[in-house]
N, C-alpha and C positions, 0 to 999 in steps of 0.2 A: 446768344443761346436762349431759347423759350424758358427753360426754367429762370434764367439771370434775367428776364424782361422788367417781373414784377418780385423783387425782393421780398421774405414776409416782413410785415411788418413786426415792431419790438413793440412787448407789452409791458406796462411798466405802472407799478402802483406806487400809488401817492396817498398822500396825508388824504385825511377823509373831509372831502367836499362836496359831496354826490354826484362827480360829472364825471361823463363817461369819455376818457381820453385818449382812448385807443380806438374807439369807431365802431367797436364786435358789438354792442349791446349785452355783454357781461360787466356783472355790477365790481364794483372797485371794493377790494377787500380792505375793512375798519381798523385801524391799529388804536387802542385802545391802552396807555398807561393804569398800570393797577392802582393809585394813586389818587390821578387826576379823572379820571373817565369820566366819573357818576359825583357829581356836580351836587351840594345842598346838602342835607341833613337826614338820616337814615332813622330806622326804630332802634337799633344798636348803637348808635352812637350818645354816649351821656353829655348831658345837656341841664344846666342848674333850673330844675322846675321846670319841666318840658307842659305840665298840665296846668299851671299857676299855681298862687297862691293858695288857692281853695282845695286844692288837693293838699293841703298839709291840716285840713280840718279833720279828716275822718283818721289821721296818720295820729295826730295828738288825742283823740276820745278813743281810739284802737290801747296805745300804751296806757294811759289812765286807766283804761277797764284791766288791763294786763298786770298794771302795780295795784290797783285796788283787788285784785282775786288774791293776787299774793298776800297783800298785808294781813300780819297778824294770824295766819291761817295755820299755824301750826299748832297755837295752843289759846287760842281767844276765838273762837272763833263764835260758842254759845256760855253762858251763865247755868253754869247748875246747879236747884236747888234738889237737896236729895235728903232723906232722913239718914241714910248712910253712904257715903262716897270714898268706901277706906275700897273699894271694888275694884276702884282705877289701880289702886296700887296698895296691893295688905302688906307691903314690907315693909311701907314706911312711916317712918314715925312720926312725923312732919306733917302728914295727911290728916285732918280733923276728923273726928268718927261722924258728927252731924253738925253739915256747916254749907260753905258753899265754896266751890270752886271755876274754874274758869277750864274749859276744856277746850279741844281740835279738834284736828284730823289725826294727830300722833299723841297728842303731848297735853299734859296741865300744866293748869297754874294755879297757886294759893291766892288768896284775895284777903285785904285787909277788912276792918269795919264800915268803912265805905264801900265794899265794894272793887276798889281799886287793885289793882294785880301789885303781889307782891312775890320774890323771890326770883327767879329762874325758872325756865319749864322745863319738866322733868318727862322722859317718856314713860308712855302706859307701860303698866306690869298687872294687866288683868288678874281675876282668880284663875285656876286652874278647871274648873266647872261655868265660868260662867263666858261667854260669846256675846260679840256686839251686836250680831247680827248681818244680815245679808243687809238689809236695810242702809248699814251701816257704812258695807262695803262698796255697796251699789253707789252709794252719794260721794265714798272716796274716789270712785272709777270717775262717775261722773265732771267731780271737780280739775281730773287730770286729762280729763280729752279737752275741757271749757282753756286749760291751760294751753293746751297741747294745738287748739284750734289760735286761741285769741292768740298766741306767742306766734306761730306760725303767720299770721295772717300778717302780724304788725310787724314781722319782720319782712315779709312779703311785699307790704304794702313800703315799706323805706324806699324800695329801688323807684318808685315811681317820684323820687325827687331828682332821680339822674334819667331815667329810661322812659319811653314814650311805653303805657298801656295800652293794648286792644279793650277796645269797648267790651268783650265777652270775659278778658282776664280781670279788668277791672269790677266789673261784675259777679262774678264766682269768687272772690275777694270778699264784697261784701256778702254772700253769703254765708262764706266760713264765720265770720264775726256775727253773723245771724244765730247760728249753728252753734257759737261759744255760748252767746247770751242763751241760749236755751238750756245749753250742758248745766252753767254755772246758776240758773234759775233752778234746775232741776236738782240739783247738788243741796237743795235744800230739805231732803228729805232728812239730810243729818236729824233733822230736827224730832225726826218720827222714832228714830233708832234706839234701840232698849239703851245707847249710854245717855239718852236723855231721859225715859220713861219707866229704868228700871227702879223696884222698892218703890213706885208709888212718887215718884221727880218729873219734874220736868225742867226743861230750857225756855231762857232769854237770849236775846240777841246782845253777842258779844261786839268787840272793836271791829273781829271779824267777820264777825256776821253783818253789821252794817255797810260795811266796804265789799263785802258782794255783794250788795242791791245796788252798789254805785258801779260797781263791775260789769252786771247786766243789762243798767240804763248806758253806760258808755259804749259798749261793746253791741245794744241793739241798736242807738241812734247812727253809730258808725257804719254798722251796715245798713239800715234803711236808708240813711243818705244815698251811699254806694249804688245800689239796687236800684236806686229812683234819679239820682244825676251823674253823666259824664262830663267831666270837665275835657275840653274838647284842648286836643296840645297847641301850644301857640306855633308850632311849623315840624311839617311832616318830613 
């Protein structure tokens, strides 16, 4: 019979070779294990120090500026000498009427004859008439975005000891830590604020106050590194 002369041929796929087996000039369909497929090492995949060594440089000056903003910032942070400082707190007894004490962002502290802090900090209990100021509050805001950036960032910046970065992530990285150092630079208008200037006072640079000038050198060199080197990942 015509039709039985020439059988159709059987089309049949096979493992992926590139060759064409059946003669049509239709390509051979790829079987592909979800597994095995895709061969080497991906941006997903964690990998110990995918950027080297060097990328644990700006990771260690990020946390340093991030525990120096913290230290001592609660009630050390300026030295105040004042002709009356009973303002921070008129219910207590404990508070010297003209002396000097050790102040924050919340909280005092007594100081001995040296100088040196003595007691527990106790939080503000203003007068009733009397206000820190905008000044005041503006330097409190300030120092919690300098947080809120350098903590974020240094937490950000950990994954890239497992996870390969893009050159633009790794970069808007060091910006944020650009962006802390400016907060926590800026944060120093504490210093301007009527709880340092009122009755005729002013402020010294306390434990705390030192340790955020080391906050804003660690926190700017970190991201200037950042900003100006990628360390290139040892396999893509």
């Amino acid at each position: 019979l015509p039709h039985l002369a020439h059988p159709p041929r059987r089309r049949t796929c096979r493992a992926s070779s590139g060759r064409d087996v059946d003669g049509d000039g239709s390509r051979t369909p790829e079987w592909h294990s979800s597994s095995g497929a895709r061969r080497g090492r991906t941006k997903l995949s964690c990998q110990c120090l995918p950027h080297g060594n060097m990328a644990l440089v700006p990771l260690i000056l990020s946390f340093c500026g991030w525990y120096a903003a913290l230290f001592r910032s609660a009630c050390d942070i300026a030295i105040l000498h004042a002709p009356d400082v009973t303002f921070l707190d008129p219910s207590s007894q404990g508070l010297p009427t003209a002396n000097i004490v050790r102040i924050g962002l919340s909280q005092y502290r007594q100081v001995d004859t040296d100088l040196s802090p003595v007691g527990t900090c106790t939080d503000f209990a203003f007068e009733e008439d009397y206000l820190p100021g905008t000044i005041f509050d503006i330097s409190k805001m300030l120092r919690f975005f300098a947080l809120a950036l350098g903590g974020g960032g240094t937490l950000l910046l950990s994954f890239s000891g497992c996870f390969i970065f893009s050159p633009p992530t790794w970069r808007w990285t060091g910006y944020e830590f650009a962006c802390a150092a400016g907060c926590q630079f800026a944060g120093f208008l504490y210093f301007a604020s009527t709880a340092c200037t009122s009755d005729g006072g002013y402020c010294r640079l306390g434990a705390g106050g030192r340790a955020d000038i080391w906050a804003v050198a660690f926190w700017a060199v970190a991201g200037a590194s950042m900003m100006r080197v990628y360390p290139e990942p040892l396999w893509t």
